[in-house]
Backbone as a chain_set.jsonl record, in Angstrom:
{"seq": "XXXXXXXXXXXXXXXXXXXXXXXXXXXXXXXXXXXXXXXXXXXXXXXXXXXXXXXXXXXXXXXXXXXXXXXXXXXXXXXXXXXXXXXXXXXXXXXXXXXXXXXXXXXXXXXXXXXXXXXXXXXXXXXXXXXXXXXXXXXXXXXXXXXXXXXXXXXXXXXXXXXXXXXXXXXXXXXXXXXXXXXXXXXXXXX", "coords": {"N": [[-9.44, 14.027, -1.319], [-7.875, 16.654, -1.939], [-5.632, 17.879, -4.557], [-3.326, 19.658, -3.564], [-2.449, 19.335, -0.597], [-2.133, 16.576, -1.163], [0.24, 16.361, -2.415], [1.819, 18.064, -0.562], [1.793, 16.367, 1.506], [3.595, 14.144, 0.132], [6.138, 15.598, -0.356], [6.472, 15.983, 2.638], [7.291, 13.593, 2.987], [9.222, 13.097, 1.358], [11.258, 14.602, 2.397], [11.773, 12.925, 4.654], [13.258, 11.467, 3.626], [15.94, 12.378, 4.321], [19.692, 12.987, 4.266], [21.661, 11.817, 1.394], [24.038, 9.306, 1.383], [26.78, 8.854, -0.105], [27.548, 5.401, -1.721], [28.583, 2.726, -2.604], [27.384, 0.752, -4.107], [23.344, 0.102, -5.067], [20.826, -1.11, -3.53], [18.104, -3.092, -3.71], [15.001, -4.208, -3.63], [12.627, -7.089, -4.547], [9.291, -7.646, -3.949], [6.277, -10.084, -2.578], [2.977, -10.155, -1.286], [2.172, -12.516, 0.764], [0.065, -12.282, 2.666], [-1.903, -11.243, 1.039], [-2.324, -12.291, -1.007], [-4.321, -14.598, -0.268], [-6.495, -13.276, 0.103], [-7.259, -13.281, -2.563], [-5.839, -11.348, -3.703], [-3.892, -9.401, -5.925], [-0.603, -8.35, -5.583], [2.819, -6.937, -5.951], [5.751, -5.739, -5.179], [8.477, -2.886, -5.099], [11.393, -2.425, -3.455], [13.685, 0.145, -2.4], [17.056, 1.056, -1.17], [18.03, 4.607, -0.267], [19.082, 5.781, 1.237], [21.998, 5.054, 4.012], [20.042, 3.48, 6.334], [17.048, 3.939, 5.368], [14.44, 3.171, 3.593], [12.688, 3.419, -0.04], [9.28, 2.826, -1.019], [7.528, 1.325, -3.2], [4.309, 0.116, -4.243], [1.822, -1.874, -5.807], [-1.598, -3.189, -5.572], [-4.206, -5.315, -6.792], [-7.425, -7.048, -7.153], [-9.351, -8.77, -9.021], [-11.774, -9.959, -8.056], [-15.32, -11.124, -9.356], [-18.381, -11.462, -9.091], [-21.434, -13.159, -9.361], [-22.99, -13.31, -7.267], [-20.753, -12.294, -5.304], [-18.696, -8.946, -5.274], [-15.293, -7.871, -5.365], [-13.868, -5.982, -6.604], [-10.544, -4.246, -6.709], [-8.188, -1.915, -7.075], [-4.808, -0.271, -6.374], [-2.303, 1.836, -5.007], [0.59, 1.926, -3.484], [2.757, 4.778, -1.77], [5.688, 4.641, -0.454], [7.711, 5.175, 3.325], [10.767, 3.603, 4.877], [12.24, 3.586, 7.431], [14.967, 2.151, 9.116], [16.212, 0.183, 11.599], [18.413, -1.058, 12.396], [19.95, -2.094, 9.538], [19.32, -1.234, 6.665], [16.748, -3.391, 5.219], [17.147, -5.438, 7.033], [15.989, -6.31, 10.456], [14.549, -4.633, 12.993], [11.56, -1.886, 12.093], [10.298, 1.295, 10.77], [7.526, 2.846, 9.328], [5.909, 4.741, 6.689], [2.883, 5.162, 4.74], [1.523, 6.669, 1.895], [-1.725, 6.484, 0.407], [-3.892, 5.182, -2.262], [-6.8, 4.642, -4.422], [-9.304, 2.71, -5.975], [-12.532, 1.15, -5.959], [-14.842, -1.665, -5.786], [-17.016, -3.275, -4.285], [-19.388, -5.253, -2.966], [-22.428, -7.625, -2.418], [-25.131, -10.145, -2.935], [-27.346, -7.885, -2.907], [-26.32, -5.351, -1.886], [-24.348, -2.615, -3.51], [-20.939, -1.377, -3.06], [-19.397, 1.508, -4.627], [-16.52, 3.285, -5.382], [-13.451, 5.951, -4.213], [-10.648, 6.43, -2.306], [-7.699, 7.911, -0.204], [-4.934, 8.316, 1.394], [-3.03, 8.481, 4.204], [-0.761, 6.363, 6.181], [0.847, 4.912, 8.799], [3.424, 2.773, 10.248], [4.534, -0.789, 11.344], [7.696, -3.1, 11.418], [9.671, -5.818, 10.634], [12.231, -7.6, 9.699], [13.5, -10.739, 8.637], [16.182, -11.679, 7.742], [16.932, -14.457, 5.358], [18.911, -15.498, 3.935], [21.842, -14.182, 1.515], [20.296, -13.448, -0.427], [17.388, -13.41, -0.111], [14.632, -12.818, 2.212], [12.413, -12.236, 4.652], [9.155, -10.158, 5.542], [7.254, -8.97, 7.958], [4.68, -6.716, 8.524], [3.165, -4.158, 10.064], [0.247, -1.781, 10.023], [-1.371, 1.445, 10.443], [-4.131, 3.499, 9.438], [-5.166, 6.81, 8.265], [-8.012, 7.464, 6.211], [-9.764, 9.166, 2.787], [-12.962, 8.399, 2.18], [-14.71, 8.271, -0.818], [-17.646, 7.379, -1.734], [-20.628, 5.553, -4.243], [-23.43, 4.324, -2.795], [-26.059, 1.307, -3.978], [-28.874, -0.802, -5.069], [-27.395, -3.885, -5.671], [-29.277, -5.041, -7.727], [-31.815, -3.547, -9.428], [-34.727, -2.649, -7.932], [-38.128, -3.686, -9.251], [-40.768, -2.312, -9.939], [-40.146, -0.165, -8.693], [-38.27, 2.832, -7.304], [-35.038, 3.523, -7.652], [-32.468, 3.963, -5.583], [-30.09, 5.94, -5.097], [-27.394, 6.67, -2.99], [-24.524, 8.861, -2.093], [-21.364, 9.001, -0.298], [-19.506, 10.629, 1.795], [-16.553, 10.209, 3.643], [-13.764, 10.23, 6.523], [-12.12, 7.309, 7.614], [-10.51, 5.174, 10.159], [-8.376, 2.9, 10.059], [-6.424, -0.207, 8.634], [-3.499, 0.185, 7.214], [-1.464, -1.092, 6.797], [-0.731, -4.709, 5.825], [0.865, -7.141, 6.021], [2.665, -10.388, 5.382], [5.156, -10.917, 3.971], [7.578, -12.061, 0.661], [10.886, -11.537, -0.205], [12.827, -10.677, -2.874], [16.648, -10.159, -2.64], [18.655, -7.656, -4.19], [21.381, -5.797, -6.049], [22.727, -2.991, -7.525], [24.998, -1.31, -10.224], [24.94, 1.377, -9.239], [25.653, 4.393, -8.559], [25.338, 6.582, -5.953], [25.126, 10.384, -5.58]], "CA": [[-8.322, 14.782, -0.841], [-7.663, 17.809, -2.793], [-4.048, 17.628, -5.212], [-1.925, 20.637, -3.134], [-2.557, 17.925, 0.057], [-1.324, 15.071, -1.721], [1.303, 17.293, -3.135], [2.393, 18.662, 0.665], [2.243, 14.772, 2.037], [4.986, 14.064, -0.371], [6.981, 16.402, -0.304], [6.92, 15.352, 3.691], [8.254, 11.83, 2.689], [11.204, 12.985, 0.292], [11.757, 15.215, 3.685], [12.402, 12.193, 5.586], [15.055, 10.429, 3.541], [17.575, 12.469, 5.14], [20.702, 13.411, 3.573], [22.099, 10.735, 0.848], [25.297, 9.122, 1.53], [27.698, 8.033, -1.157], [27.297, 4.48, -1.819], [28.864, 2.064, -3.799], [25.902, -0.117, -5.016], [22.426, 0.33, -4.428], [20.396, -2.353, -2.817], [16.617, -3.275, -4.15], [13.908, -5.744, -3.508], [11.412, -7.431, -4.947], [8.663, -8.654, -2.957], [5.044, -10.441, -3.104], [3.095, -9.935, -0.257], [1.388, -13.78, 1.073], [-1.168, -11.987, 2.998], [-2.792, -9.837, 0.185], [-2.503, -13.428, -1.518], [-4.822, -15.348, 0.567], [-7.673, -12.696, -0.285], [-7.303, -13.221, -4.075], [-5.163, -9.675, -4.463], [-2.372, -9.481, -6.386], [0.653, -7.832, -4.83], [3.973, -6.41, -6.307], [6.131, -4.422, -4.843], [9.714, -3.142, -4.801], [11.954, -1.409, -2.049], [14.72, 0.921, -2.956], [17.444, 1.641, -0.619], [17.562, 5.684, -0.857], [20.372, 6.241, 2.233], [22.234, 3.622, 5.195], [19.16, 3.235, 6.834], [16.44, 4.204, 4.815], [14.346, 2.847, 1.848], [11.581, 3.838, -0.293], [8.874, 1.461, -1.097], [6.226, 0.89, -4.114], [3.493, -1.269, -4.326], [0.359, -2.096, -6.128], [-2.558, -3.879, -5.47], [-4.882, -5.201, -7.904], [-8.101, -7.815, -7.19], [-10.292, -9.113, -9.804], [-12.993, -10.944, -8.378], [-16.281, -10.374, -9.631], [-19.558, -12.657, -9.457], [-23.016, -12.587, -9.553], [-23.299, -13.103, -5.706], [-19.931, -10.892, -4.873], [-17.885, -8.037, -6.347], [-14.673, -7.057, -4.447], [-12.405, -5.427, -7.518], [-9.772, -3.062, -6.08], [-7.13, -1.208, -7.772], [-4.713, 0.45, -5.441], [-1.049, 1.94, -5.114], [1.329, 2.791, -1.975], [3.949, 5.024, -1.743], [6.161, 5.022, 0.94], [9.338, 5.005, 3.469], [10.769, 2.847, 5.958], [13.015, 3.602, 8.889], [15.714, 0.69, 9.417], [17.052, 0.755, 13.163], [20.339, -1.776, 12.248], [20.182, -1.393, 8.834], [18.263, -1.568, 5.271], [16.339, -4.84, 4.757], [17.203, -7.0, 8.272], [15.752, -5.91, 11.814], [13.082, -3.582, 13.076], [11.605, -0.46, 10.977], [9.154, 2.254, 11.343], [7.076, 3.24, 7.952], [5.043, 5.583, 6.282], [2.671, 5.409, 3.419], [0.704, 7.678, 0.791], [-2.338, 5.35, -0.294], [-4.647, 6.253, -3.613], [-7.302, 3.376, -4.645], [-10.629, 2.438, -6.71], [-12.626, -0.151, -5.34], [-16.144, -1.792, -6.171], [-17.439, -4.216, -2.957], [-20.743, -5.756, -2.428], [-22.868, -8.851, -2.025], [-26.055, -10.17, -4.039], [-27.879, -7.375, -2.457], [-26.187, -3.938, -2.151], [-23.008, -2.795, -3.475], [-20.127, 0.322, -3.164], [-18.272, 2.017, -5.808], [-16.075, 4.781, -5.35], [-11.984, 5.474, -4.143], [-9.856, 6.105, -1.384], [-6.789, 8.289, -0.579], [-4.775, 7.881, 2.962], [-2.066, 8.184, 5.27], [-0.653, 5.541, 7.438], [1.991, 4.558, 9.767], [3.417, 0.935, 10.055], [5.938, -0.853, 12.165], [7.788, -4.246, 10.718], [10.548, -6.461, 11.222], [12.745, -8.466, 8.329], [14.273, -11.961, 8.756], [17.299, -12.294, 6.21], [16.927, -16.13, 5.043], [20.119, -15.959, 2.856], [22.275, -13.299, 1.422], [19.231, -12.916, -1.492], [16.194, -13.785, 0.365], [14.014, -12.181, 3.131], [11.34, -12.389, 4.754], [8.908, -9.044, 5.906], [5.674, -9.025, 8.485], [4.446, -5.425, 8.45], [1.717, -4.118, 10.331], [-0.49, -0.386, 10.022], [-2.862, 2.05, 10.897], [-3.972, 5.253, 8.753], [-6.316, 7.593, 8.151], [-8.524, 7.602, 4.743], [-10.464, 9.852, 2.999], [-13.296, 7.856, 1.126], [-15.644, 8.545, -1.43], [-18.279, 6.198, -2.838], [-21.852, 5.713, -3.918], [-24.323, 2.821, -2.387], [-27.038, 1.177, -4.473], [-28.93, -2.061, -4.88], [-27.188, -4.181, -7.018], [-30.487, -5.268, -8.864], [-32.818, -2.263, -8.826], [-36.258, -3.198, -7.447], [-38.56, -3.773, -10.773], [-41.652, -1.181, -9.886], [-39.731, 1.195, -7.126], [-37.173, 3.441, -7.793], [-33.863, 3.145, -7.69], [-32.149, 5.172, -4.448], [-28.183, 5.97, -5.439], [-26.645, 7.119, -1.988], [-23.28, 9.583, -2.279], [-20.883, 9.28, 0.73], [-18.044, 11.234, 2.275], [-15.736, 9.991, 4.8], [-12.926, 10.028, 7.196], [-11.984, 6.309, 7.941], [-9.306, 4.594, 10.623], [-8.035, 1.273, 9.534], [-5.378, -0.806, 8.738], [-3.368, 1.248, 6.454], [-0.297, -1.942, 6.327], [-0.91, -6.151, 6.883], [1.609, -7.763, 5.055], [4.028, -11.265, 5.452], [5.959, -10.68, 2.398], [9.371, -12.776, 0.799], [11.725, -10.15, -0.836], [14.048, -11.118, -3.369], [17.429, -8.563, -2.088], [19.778, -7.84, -5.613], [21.92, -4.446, -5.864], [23.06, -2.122, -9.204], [26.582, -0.643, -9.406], [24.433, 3.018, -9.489], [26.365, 5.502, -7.519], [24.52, 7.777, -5.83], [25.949, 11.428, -4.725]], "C": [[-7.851, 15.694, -1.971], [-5.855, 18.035, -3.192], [-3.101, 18.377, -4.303], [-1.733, 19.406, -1.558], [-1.893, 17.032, -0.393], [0.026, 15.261, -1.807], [2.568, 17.173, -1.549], [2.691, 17.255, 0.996], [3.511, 14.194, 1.492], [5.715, 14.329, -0.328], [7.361, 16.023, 1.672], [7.643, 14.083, 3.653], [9.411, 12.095, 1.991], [11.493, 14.241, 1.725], [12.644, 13.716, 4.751], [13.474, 11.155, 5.757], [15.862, 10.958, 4.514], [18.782, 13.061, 3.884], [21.575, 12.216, 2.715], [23.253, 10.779, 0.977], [26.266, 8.416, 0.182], [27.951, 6.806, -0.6], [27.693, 3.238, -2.976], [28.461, 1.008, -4.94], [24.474, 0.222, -4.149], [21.962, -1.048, -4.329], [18.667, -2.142, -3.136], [16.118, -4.274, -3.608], [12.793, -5.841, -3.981], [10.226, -7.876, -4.341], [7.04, -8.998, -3.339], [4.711, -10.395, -1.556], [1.736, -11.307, 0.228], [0.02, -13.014, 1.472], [-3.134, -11.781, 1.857], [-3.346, -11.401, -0.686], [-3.976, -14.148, -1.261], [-6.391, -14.398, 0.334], [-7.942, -12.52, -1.884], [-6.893, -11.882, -4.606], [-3.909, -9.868, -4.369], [-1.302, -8.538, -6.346], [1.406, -7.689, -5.526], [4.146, -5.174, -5.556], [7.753, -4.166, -4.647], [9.985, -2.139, -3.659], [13.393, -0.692, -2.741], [15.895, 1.73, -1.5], [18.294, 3.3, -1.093], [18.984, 6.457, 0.12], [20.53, 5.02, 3.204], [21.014, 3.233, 5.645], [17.624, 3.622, 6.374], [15.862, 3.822, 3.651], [12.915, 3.084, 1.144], [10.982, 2.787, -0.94], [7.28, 1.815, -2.044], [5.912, -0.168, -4.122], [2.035, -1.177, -4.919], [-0.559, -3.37, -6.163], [-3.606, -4.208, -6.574], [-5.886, -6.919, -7.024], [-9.227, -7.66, -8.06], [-11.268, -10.17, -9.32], [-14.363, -10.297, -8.445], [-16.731, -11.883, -10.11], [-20.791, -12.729, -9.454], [-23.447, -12.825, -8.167], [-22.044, -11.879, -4.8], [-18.941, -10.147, -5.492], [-16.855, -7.423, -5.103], [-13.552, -6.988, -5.693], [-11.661, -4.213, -6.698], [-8.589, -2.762, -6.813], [-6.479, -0.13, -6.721], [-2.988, 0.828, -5.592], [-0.766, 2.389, -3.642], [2.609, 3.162, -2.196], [4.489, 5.113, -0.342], [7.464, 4.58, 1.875], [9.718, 4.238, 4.397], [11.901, 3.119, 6.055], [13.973, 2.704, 9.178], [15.866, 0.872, 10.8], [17.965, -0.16, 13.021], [20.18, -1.593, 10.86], [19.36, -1.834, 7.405], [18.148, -3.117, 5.279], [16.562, -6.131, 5.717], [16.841, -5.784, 9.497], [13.784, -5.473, 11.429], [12.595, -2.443, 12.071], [10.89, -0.144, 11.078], [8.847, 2.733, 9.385], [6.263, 4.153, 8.26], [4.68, 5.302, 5.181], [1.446, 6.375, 3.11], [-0.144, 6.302, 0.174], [-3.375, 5.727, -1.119], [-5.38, 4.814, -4.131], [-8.721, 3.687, -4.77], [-11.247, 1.161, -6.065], [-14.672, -0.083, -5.701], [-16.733, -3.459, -4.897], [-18.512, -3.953, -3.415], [-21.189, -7.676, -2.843], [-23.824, -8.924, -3.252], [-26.894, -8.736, -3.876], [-27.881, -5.985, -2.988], [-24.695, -3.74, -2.732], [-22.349, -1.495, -3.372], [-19.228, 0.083, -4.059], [-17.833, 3.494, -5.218], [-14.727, 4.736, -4.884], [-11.675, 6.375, -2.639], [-8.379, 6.87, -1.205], [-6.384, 8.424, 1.111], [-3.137, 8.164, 2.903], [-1.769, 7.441, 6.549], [0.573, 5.437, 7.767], [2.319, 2.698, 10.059], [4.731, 0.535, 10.966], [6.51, -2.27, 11.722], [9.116, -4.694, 11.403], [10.98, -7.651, 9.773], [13.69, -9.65, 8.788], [15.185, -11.974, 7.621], [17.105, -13.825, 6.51], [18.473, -16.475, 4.565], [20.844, -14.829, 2.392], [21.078, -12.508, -0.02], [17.986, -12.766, -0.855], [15.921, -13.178, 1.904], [13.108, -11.832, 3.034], [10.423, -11.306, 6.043], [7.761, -9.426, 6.975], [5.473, -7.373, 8.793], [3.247, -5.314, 9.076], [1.038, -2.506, 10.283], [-1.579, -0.311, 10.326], [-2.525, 3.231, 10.19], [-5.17, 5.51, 8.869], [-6.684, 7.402, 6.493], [-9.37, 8.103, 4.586], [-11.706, 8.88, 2.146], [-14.882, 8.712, 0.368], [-16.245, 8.176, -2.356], [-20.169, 6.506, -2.836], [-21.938, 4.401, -3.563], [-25.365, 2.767, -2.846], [-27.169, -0.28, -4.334], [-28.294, -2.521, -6.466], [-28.079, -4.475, -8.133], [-32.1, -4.257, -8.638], [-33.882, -3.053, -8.949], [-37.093, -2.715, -8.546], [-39.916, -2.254, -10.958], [-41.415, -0.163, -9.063], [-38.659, 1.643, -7.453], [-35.822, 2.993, -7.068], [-33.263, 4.659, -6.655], [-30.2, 5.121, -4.769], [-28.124, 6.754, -4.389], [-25.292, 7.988, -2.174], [-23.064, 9.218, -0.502], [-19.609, 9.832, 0.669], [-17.609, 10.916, 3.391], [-14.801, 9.915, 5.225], [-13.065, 8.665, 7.934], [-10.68, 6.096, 8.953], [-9.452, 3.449, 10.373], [-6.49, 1.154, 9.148], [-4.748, 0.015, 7.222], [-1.792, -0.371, 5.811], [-0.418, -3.127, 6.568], [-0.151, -6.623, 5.641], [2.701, -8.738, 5.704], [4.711, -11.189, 3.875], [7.443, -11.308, 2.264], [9.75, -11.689, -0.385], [12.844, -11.065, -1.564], [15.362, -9.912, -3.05], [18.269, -8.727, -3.942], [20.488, -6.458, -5.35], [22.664, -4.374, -7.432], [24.231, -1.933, -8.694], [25.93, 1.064, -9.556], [25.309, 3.296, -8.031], [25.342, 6.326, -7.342], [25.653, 9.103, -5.235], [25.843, 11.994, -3.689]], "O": [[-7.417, 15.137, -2.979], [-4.996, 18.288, -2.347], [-2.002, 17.839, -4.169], [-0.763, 18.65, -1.608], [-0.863, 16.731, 0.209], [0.873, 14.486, -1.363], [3.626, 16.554, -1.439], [3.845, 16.881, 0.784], [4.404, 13.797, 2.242], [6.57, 13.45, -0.222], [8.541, 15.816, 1.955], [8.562, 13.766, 4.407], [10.437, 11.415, 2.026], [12.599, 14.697, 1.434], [13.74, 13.673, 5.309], [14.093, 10.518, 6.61], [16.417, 10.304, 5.397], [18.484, 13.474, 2.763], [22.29, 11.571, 3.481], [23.858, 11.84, 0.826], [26.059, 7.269, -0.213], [28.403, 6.681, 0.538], [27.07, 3.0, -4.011], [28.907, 0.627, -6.023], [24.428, 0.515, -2.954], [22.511, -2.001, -4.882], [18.082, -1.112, -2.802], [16.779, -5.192, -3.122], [11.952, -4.943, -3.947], [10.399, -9.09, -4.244], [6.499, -8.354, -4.239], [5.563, -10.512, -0.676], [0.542, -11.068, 0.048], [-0.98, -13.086, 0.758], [-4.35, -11.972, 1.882], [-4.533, -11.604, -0.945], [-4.735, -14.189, -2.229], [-7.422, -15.062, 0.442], [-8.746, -11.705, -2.336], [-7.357, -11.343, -5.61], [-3.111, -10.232, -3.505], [-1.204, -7.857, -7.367], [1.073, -8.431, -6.45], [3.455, -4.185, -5.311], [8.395, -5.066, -4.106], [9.223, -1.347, -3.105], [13.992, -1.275, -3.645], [15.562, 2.78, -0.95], [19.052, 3.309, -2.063], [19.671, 7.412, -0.245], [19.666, 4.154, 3.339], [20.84, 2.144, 5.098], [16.882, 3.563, 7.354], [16.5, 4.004, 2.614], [11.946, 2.908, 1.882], [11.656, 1.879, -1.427], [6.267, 2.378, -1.632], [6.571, -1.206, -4.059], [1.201, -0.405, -4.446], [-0.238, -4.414, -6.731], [-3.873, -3.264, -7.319], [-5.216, -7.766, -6.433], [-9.992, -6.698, -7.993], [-11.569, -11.135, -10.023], [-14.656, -9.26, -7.851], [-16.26, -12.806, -10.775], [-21.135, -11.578, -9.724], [-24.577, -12.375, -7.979], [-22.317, -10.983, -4.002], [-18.26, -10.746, -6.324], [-17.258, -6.743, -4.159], [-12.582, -7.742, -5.771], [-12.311, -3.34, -6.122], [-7.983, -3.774, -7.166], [-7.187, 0.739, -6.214], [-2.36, 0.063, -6.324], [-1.51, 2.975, -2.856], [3.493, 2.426, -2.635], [3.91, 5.538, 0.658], [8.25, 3.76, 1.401], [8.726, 4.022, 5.093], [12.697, 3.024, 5.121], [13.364, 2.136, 10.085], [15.555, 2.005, 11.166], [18.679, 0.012, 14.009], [20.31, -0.373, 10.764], [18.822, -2.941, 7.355], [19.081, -3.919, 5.328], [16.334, -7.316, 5.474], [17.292, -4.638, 9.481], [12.806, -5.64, 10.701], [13.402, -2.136, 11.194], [10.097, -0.945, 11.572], [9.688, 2.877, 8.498], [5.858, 4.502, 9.369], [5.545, 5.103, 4.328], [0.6, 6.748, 3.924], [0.404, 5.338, -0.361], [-3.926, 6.756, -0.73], [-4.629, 3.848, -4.265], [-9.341, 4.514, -4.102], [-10.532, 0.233, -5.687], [-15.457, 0.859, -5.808], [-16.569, -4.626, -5.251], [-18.845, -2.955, -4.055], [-20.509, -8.578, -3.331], [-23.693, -8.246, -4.272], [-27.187, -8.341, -5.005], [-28.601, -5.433, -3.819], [-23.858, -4.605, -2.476], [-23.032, -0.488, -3.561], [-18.53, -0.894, -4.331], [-18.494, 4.437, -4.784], [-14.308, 3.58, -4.948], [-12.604, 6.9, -2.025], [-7.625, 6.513, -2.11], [-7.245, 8.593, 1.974], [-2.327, 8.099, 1.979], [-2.256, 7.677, 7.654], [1.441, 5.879, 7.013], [1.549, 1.739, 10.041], [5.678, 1.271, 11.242], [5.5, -2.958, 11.575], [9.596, -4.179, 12.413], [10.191, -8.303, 9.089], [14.725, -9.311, 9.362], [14.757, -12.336, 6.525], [17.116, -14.329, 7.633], [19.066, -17.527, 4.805], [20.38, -13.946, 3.113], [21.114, -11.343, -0.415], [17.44, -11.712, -1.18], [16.85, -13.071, 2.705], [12.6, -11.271, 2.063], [10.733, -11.423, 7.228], [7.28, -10.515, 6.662], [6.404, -6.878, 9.428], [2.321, -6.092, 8.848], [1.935, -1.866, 10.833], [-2.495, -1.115, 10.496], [-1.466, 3.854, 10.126], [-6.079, 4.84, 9.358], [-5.806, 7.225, 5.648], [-10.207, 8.092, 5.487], [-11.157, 8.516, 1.106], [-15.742, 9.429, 0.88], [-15.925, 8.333, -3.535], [-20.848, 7.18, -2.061], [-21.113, 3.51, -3.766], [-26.106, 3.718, -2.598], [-26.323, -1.019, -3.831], [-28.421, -2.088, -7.611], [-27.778, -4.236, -9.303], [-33.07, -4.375, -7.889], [-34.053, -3.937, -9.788], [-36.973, -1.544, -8.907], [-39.922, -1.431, -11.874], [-42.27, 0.65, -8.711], [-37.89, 0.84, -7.982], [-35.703, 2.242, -6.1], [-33.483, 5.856, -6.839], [-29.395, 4.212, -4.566], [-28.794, 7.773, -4.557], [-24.71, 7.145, -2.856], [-23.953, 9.147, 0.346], [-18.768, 9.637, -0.209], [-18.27, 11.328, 4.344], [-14.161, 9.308, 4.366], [-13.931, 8.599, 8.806], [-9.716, 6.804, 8.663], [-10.545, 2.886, 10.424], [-5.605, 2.003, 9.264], [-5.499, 0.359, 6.309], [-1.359, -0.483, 4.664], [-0.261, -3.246, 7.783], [-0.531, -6.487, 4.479], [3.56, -8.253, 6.439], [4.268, -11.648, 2.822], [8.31, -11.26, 3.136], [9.006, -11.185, -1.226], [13.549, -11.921, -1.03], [15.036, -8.739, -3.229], [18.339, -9.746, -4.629], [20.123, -5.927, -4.301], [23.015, -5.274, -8.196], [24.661, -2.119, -7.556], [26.688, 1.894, -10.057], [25.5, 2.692, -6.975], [24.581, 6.757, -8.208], [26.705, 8.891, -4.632], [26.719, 12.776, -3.319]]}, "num_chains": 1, "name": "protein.A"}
């Protein structure tokens, strides 16, 4: 995906805060996301409320496994906004994210290297547990652009070695996340 693209996509997301309301503390969260867990990738991410109903949301991904039968390392970030419909951090909510990611998959066999850059859409729902605690299930679909090569992982000893290039437009899950949120808030004023 070519930088003025990336550029324009953004600039659509700080479009969709809205107009900031004066506020007398801001409201954050911390969160880990179980799902991402459960596949050996390690999750962080915070949320930033940005206006009443509105909050912006980082997160990075990171998996290290790597073995001599399989390699799924991924390095990945998401930017992006979520929608409240009652109000920051409890109910329903409509998202968007910006997604940018390195990734090295395969088996004993064959394997892919190469990265990843996307837009998705997501729809979720937040349980408050407590006046700190809450709990997220998120779900998406985006578009991605990818671009990797495919080779054998152990080149064949008297036959050459075939390195593949690909380019593609992917649909997939762009959001799968149960996530627990720690809530806290600053005394930052916003204007």
């Amino acid at each position: 995906m070519k930088k003025r693209h990336i550029i324009t996509l953004m600039l659509c997301l700080l479009a969709l805060w809205g107009k900031p309301h004066r506020v007398a503390a801001q409201f954050f969260s911390a969160k880990v996301n179980a799902l991402a867990a459960l596949t050996a990738t390690v999750n962080v991410g915070v949320d930033a409320a940005v206006a009443d109903k509105w909050t912006l949301d980082l997160s990075a991904y990171w998996n290290p496994v790597n073995s001599d039968s399989f390699s799924c390392r991924l390095y990945a970030a998401q930017i992006g906004t979520k929608r409240w419909l009652y109000e920051a951090f409890v109910g329903h909510f409509i998202g968007s994210q910006l997604t940018y990611g390195n990734y090295l998959y395969g088996g004993s066999r064959r394997y892919y290297k190469g990265g990843m850059a996307g837009l998705g859409f997501s729809y979720g729902y937040a349980w408050l547990l407590s006046k700190r605690w809450n709990v997220t299930a998120e779900i998406g679909i985006g578009v991605f652009y990818m671009k990797d090569t495919r080779r054998d992982r152990i080149p064949p000893e008297y036959e050459s070695i075939f390195i593949h290039h690909y380019k593609r437009w992917v649909v997939g899950p762009s959001r799968a996340e149960i996530s627990f949120n720690y809530l806290f808030q600053s005394a930052v004023e916003l204007l």
